[in-house]
C-alpha positions, 0 to 999 in steps of 0.5 A: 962330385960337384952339386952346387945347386941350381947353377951346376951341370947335371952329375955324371952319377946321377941315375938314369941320366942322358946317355946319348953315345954309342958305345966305342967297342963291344962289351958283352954282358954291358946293360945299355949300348950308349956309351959307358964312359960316365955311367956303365959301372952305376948303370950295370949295378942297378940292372943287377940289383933291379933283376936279382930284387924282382926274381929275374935270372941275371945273365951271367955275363952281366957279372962277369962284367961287373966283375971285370971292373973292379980295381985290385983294391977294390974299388970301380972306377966309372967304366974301363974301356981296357981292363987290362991297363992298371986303374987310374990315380983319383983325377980331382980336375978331370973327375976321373979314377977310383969313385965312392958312387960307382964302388958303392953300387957295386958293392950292393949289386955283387953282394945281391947276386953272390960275388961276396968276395968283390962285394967285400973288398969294395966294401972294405975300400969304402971303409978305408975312404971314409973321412974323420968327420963321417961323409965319403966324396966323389972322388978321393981327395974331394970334399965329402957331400951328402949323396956321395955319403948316401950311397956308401952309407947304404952299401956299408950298411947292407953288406956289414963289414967288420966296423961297419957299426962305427962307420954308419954312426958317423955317417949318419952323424955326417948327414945330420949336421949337413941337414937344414935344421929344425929352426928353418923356414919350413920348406927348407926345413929337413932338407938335404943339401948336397953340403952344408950350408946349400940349399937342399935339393931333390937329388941329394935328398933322395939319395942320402935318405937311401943310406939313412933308411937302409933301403938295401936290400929293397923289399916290400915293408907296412907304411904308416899312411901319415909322413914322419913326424920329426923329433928336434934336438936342444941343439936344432938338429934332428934325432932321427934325420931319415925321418926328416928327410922324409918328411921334406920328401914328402911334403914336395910330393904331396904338392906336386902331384906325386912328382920331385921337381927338378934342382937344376929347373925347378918348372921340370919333374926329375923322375930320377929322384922321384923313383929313388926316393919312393925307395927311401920312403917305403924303407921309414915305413913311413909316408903311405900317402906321398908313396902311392901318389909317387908311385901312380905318377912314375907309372903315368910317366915310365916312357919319359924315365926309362926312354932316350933317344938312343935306346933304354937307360938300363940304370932308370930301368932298374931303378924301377925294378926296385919300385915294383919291388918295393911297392909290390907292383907288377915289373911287367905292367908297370905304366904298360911296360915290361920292365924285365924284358925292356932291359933285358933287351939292352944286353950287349953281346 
């Protein structure tokens, strides 16, 4: 995937993102009816993974759906429309195949709900697509980018597949030397570009710090109050560079009224990054502070996030979930919506 700062488009993966189609055929058990070509497999592992953390029944079909998708080797594509039809080769210019964002939350979501013969070799395909230098791309055969490695690194962290030792300390090595380092002017400082040497931006930030915090499996954890204080290397690297991220996070936070702004319109809030970050920030057990105010203009704000025009994103709604789950508020009160029952009701089928 491509993030190249302000001037890119907006990135299929991200989470809730618009979903504006009708979907073209039927697919029971599918959280959401808007179409599926871009985001169904990342949309589905998030309900899942929303339902299952928060103490709700996962309909079976849902899994069966997600099971579905999966490619003989282990890897999910963004969505089959015939899962019958071999999985596609990696496409670098149609940005289509085999992807590490759409295998990792996979990954993540059948592990949750006891697929760990799935779980497992979605696993193991990350491992295998894992680069020397630590980070994982969107797609095979990409450049490797902070996100992307975000996400596996939380998957590879979670599931703990034979190796998986080597593979977080490289990852994290990976994010480290991708992070804006200490010397920098102070709101860059810590930030997470979406590759090294960018400008750092909200959506690269609250992602990688997903993988660096080991956010999964989400759960409610005692935060100290103050952001992380942050330790500097002799080489201007970070020590701990969740702790810098952090901190980055938080400060934006704390001067935004609790809000991210948007990479791609700095005058516009991005809700995505601002849900996913509140993950990432209860993980550090850090920045109560920047948490709670996070959390109270989420919920101010929960129409704007988990609506669109053509019904309820299920990916923003079980981003939510994992909030309620990780701050200990009520999934059906949060902001005056039920959480459950709004993406329960996507349900296809």
């Amino acid at each position: 995937m491509s993030l190249l700062g302000a001037s890119a488009t907006a990135a299929p993966d991200q989470v809730g993102a618009a979903e504006d189609t009708v979907s073209p055929a039927a697919d029971d058990g599918l959280f959401g009816a808007a179409d599926p070509t871009f985001d169904g497999v990342f949309r589905q592992s998030f309900a899942i993974l929303g339902l299952q953390a928060t103490g709700s029944r996962v309909p079976a079909d849902a899994i069966e759906w997600l099971i579905d998708q999966q490619c003989p080797d282990g890897s999910f594509t963004s969505y089959r429309a015939d899962t019958s039809a071999p999985c596609p080769e990696p496409d670098l210019e149609a940005f289509t195949g085999p992807d590490t964002n759409s295998t990792s939350l996979a990954a993540l979501a059948l592990d949750a709900v006891g697929a760990h013969d799935a779980s497992a070799a979605a696993a193991a395909w990350l491992l295998d697509g894992q680069t020397r230098g630590g980070g994982w791309p969107y797609l095979a055969g990409g450049s490797p980018d902070t996100n992307s490695t975000g996400l596996a690194l939380a998957a590879i962290d979670a599931l703990n597949p034979r190796g998986h030792k080597r593979s977080v300390r490289i990852a994290t090595n990976f994010l480290r030397r991708a992070q804006v380092p200490c010397g920098t002017e102070r709101d860059d400082r810590f930030g997470m570009p979406y590759q090294a040497g960018l400008n750092p931006d909200t959506f690269s930030s609250s992602q990688s710090l997903l993988g660096l915090s080991g956010a999964f499996p989400v759960r409610e954890r005692n935060q100290r109050r103050a952001v992380a204080s942050v330790e500097c290397r002799p080489d201007d690297r970070v020590v701990d560079p969740a702790a810098g991220v952090a901190r980055w996070i938080s400060r934006l936070l704390n001067t935004n009224d609790g809000a991210l702004p948007n990479t791609f319109d700095p005058s516009a809030i991005d809700w995505n990054s601002t849900a996913v970050s509140i993950l990432g920030l209860v993980a550090t057990r850090t920045s109560g502070i920047a948490t709670d105010r996070a959390v109270a203009a989420l919920a101010d704000n929960i129409e704007e996030y988990i609506g669109s025009d053509s019904g309820d994103r299920p990916a923003a709604l079980g981003v939510s979930l994992l909030v309620t789950e990780a701050t200990g508020s009520d999934p059906r009160d949060f902001g005056g919506a039920d959480l459950t029952a709004r993406l329960l009701s996507t349900r296809q089928g």
